[in-house]
C-alpha positions in Angstrom: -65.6 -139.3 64.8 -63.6 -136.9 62.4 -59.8 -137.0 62.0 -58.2 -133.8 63.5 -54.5 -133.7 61.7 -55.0 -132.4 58.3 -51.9 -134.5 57.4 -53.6 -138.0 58.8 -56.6 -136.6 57.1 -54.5 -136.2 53.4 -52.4 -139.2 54.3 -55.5 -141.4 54.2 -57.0 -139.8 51.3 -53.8 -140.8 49.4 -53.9 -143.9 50.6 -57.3 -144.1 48.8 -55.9 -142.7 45.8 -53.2 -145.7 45.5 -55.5 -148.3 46.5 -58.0 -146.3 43.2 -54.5 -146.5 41.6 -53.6 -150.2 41.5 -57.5 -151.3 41.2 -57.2 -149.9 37.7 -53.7 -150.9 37.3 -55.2 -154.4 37.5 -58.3 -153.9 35.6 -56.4 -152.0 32.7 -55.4 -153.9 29.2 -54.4 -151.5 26.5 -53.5 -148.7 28.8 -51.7 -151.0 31.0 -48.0 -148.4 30.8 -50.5 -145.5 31.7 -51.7 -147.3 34.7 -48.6 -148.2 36.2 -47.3 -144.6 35.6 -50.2 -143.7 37.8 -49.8 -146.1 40.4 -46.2 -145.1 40.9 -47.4 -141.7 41.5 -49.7 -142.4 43.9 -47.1 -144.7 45.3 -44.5 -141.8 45.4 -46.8 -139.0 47.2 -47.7 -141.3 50.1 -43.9 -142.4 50.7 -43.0 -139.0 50.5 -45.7 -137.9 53.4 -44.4 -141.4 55.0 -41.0 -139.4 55.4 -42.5 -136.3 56.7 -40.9 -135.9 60.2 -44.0 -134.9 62.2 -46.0 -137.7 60.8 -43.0 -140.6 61.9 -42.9 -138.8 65.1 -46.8 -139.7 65.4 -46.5 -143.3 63.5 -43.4 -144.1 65.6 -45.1 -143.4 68.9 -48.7 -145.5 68.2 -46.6 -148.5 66.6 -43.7 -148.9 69.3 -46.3 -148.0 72.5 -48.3 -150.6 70.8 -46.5 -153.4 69.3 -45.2 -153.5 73.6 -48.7 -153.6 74.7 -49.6 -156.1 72.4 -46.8 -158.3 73.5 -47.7 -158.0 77.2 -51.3 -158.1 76.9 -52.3 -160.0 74.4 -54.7 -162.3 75.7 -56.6 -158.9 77.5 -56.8 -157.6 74.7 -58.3 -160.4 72.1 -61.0 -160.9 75.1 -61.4 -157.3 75.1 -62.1 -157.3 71.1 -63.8 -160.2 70.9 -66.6 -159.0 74.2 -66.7 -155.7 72.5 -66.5 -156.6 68.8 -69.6 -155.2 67.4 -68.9 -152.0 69.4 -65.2 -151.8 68.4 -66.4 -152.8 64.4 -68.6 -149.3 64.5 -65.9 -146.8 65.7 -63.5 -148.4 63.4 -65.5 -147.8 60.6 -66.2 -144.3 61.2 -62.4 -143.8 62.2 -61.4 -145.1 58.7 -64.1 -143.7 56.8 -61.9 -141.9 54.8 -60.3 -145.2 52.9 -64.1 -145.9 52.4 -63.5 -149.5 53.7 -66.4 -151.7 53.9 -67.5 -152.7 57.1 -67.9 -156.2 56.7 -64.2 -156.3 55.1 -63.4 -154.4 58.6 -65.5 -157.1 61.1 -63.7 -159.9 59.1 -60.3 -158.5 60.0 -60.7 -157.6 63.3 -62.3 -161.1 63.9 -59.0 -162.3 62.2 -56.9 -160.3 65.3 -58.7 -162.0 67.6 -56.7 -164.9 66.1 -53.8 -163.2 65.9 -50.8 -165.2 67.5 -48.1 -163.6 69.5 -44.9 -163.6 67.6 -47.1 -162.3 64.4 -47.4 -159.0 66.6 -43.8 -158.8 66.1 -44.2 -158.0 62.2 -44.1 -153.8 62.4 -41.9 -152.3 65.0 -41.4 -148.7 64.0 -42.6 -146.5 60.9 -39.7 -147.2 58.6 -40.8 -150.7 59.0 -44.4 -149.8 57.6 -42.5 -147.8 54.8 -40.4 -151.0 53.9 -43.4 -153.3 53.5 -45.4 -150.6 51.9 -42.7 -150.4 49.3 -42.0 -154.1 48.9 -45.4 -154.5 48.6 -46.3 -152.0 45.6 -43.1 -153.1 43.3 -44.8 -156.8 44.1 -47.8 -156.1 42.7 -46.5 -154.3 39.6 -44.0 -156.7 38.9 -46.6 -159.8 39.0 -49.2 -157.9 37.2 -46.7 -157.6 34.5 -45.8 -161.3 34.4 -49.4 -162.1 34.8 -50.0 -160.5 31.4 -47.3 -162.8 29.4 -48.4 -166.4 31.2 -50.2 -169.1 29.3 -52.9 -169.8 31.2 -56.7 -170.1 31.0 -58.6 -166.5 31.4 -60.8 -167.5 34.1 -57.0 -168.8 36.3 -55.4 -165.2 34.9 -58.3 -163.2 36.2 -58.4 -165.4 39.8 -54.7 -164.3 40.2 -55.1 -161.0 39.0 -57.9 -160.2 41.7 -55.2 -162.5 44.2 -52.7 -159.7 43.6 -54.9 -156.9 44.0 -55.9 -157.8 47.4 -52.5 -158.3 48.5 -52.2 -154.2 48.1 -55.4 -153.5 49.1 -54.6 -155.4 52.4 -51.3 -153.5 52.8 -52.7 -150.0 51.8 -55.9 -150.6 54.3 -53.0 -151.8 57.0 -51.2 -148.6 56.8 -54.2 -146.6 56.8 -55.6 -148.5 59.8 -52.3 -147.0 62.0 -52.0 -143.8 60.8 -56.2 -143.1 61.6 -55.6 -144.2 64.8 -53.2 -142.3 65.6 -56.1 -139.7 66.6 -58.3 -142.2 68.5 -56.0 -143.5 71.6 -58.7 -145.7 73.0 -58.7 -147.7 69.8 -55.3 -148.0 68.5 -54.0 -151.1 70.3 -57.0 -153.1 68.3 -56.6 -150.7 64.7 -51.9 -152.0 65.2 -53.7 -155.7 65.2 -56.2 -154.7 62.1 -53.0 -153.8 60.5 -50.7 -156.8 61.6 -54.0 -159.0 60.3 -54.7 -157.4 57.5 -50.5 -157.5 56.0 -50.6 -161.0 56.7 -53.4 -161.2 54.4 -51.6 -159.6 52.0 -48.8 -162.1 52.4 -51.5 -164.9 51.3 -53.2 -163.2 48.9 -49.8 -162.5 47.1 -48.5 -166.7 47.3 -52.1 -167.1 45.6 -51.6 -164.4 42.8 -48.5 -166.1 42.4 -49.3 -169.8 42.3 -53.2 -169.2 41.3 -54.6 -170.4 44.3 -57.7 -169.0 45.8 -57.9 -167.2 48.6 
């Protein structure tokens, strides 16, 4: 299972790059400036493909035909995923082998959507929307890694909020990725749009506990 649009294809593999990006943005000490400048380009290429019109014309069409579905089918669907979830797992994986996701991390997820409650489903409507969090998101992470740094708090606290923050992106950049590789594979994307709505809701946790030290 290969992806066939060389811009889905570079998409993800930015993607990657930011996700590499902000891992060593929150492992990094003395080259901390460095880091960030590096994040923020990653950050910048990916918006800038985000923007590029034949790529919203494809990320519009899987997230508003499938944000509906969801809505109206829910139920069929989480039985569906849940009967099948082994199955669905494996051709998941192999679509989004390009972000290099581990397939454990990918079965806990899409266990997750079968959990998924209906108005969550409501959370991305239309590419812009996936842009908007995507953005949020980054400048989140930046600006509480930089706070992080000037806190008074124990090292082993600082380094559970540290890794808290760090999935938060990772989470956000793997729900992104997760629409715009199914964009090639029809007969998976309603259950990839519920990967993503999981796994941006986990990124909403994972930030409150980078923020307030709590584990996840």
């Amino acid at each position: 299972m290969a992806i066939i649009n060389p811009n889905i294809r570079k998409l993800l593999e930015n993607l990657r790059k930011l996700k590499t990006a902000h891992q060593r943005l929150s492992q990094s000490s003395g080259n901390r400036r460095i880091a960030e400048q590096k994040a923020e380009r990653a950050f910048q290429v990916v918006m800038e493909q985000l923007k590029d019109p034949q790529l919203v014309e494809l990320l519009d069409e899987i997230i508003t035909g499938n944000a509906q579905k969801l809505q109206s089918q829910m139920d069929d669907i989480q039985k569906k995923l849940s009967k099948n979830h082994s199955e669905i797992v494996g051709k998941e994986a192999r679509a989004m082998q390009e972000m290099k996701m581990k397939r454990d991390e990918l079965a806990k997820r899409l266990h997750e959507a079968e959990l998924l409650k209906k108005e969550q489903a409501e959370l991305i409507k239309e590419n812009q929307s996936l842009r908007e969090l995507l953005e949020k998101n980054h400048r989140k992470a930046v600006v509480m890694y930089d706070a992080l740094r000037s806190e008074k708090i124990d090292r082993t606290s600082k380094k559970q909020r540290k890794r808290n923050i760090e999935k938060g992106i990772v989470s956000t950049i793997f729900g992104v990725g997760a629409i715009a590789a199914n964009t090639q594979f029809p007969s998976l994307a309603v259950f990839s749009y519920m990967f993503a709505l999981t796994a941006l809701h986990k990124a909403s946790r994972d930030f409150v506990s980078g923020d307030e030290g709590n584990p996840d």
